[in-house]
C-alpha positions in Angstrom: 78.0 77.6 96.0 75.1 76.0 94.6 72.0 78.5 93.1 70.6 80.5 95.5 66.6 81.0 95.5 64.3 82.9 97.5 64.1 80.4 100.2 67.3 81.2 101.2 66.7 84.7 101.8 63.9 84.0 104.5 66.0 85.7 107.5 66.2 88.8 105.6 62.8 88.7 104.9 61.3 87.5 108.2 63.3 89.5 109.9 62.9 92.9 108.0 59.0 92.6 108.1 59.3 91.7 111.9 61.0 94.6 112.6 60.1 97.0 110.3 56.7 96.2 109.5 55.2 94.4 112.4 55.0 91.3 110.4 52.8 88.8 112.3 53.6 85.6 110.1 56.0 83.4 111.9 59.3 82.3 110.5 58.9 79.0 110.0 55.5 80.1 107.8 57.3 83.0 106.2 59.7 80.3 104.9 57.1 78.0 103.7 55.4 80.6 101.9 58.9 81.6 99.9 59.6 77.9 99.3 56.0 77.1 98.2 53.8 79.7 98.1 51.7 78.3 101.3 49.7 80.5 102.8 49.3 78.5 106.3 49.9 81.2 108.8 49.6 84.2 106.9 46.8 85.6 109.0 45.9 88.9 106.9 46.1 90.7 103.5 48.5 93.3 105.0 50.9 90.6 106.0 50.4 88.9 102.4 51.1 92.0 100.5 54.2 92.6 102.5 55.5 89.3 101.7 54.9 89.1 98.7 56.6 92.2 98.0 59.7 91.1 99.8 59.7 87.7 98.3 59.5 90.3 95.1 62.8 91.8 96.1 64.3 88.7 97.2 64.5 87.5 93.7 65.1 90.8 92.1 68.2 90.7 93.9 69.2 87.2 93.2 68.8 88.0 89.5 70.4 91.4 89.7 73.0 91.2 92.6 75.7 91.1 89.6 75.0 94.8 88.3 76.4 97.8 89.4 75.2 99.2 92.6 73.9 102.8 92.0 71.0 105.0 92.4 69.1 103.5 89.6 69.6 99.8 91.4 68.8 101.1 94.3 65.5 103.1 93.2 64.6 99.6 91.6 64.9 98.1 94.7 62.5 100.5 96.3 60.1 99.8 93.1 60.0 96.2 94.2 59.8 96.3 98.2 57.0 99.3 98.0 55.1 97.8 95.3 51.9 97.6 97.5 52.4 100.1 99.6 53.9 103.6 98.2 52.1 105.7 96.3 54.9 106.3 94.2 57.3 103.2 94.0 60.8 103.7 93.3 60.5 107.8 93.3 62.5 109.9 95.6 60.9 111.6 98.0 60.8 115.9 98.4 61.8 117.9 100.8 58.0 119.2 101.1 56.7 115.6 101.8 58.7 115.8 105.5 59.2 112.4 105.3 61.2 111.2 109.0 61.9 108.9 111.7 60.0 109.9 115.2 63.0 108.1 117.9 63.5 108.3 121.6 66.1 111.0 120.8 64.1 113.2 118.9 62.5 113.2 115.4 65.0 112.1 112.4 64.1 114.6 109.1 66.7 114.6 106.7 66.7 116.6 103.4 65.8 114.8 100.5 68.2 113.7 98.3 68.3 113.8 94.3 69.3 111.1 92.3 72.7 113.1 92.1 73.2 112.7 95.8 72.0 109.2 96.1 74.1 108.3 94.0 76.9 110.0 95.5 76.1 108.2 98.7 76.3 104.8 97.5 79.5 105.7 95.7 80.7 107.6 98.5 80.1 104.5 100.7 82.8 102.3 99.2 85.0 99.8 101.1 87.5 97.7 100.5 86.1 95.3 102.4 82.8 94.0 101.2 81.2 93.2 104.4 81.8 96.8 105.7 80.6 98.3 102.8 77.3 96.5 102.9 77.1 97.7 106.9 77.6 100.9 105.7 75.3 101.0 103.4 72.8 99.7 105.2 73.3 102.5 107.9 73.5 105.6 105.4 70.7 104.4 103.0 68.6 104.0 106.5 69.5 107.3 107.4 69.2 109.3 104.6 65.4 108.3 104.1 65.8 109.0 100.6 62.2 107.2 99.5 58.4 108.0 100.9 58.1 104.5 101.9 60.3 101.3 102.6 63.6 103.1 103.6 65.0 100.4 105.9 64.0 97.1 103.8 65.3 99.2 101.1 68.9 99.7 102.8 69.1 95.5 104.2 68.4 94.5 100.9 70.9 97.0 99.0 73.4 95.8 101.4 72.4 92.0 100.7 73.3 92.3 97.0 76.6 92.9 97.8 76.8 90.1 100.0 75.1 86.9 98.6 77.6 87.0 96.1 80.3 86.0 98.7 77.6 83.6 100.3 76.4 85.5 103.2 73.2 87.3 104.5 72.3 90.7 106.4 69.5 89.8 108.4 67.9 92.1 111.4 68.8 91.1 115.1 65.2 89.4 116.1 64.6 86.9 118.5 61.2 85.5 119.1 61.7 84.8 122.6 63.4 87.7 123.1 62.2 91.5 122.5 65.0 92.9 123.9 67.2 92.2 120.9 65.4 93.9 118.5 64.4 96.9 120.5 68.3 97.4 121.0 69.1 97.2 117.2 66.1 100.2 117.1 67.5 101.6 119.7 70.9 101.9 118.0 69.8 102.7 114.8 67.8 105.9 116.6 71.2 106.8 117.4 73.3 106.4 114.2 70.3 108.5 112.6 70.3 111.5 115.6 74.1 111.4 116.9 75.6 110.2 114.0 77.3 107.0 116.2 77.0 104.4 113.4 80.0 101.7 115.1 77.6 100.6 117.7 74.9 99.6 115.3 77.0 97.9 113.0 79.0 96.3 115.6 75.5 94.5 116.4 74.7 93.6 113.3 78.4 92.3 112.9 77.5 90.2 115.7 73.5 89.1 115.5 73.3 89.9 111.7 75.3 88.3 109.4 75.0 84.3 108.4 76.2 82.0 106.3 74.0 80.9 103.1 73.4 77.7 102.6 75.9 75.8 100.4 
């Protein structure tokens, strides 16, 4: 597979600031400012911080996606994605802070974790089989909230590093024409995180999530 660059990881970040973030830059414009830095269609200083924090972690992972995946990658991770936005980039979050996830099911509050249990997450999140371990990590980083800010971007790009190395991408069901899409992927995701059913989520993003990177 030939070098992979930021470009390339434009459905994870369109996709992650669509749905997480309420990105209003289009695809096509979230691209062109990866590949070149053009700002045509970035309509605001919110959206241009949040790309350029995720073209941020884009390349952090690109660089990095070789290193062991632990709590210390995945703090840095959260360093990168939350740079603008956190008051405390990269630092787990304390139970005091009630950090959560209001859903149709209820309100999501888990404890906070120490770097101890984050990192017995990740570990204790291993797969045989590298694509299920990436949609598993996705789901329990999600879940366990661990930072103040960024959780979700956090968790698809965690996930990524263990895929682009295999030539794929974890992107989040979105369709443009279609709101329905992403609102189910929520909707799922409310549910992993409140009735602990994770299959149905992944089973989604097994089917609307995962491409192929260019070769």
């Amino acid at each position: 597979m030939r070098g992979i660059d930021v470009a390339d990881l434009a459905g994870a970040v369109y996709s992650s600031g669509k749905v997480f973030d309420g990105l209003a830059t289009g695809r096509l414009d979230t691209e062109n400012f990866l590949r070149s830095g053009s700002l045509a269609g970035v309509s605001s200083r919110s959206d241009l911080a949040l790309l350029e924090d995720l073209r941020d972690v884009a390349q952090f992972i690109i660089d990095h996606h070789d290193d062991s995946i632990d709590a210390t990658y995945v703090c840095a991770v959260n360093a990168q994605i939350t740079r603008s936005g956190a008051l405390h980039p990269g630092r787990l979050r304390a139970d005091d802070q009630q950090i959560g996830v209001g859903t149709r099911y209820g309100r999501h509050t888990p404890s906070a974790l120490t770097v101890d249990g984050l990192q017995q997450l990740v570990f204790g999140l291993s797969n045989a089989d590298v694509t299920e371990q990436a949609l598993d990590l996705f789901v329990g980083l999600a879940k366990a909230q661990p930072f103040e800010d960024g959780n979700k971007r956090t968790a698809l790009f965690v996930a990524n590093s263990l895929l682009i190395g295999d030539g794929r991408l974890l992107v989040v069901p979105v369709d443009e024409n279609d709101p329905r899409l992403s609102d189910t992927f929520n909707d799922l995701l409310a549910q992993a995180y409140i009735r602990d059913e994770h299959d149905p989520v992944k089973n989604l993003l097994r089917e609307k999530g995962l491409v192929e990177l260019p070769r």
